[in-house]
Phi, psi and omega in degrees: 000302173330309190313324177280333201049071153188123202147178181215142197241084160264137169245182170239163194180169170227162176317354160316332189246026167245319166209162179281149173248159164303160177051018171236343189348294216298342171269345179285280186326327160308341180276009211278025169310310182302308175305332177282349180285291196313290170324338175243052145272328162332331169288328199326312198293340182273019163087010178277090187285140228204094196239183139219115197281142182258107168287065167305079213177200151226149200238137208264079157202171174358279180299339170324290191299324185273296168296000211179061181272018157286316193343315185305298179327304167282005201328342188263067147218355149284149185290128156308123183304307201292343192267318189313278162350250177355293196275331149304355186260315169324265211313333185278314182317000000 
């Protein structure tokens, strides 16, 4: 990416990775995307975007369905994969 001064870096999180909750340490620490996001602004200059995106949610694909198979039942109070997709593809472009 440097070579071109062009690309995108996206990551994903939940709120989780903003900030800590009780009973959660090991995933807010475990969670250190944003900070590492924040840390690769260092690129900007070389035309390299860097975002970390907040999903809050459960997102109605394959694993969801596969752990949690009632899951199907509820699909309209889940994030749509495909709207996911659509708005990381937004953000890449």
């Amino acid at each position: 990416m440097p070579p071109k001064k062009r690309g995108t870096i996206l990551f994903t999180g939940a709120s989780a990775s903003l900030r800590g909750r009780p009973n959660y340490a090991a995933l807010n620490s475990a969670k250190g995307l944003r900070t590492l996001a924040q840390a690769m602004k260092e690129y900007a200059e070389d035309g390299i975007h860097v975002g970390h995106v907040i999903v809050d949610g459960a997102i109605a694909g394959d694993k969801i369905f596969n752990r949690f198979p009632d899951a199907a039942s509820r699909e309209e109070s889940l994030i749509s994969i495909e709207a996911t997709v659509n708005a990381f593809a937004f953000l890449y472009g």
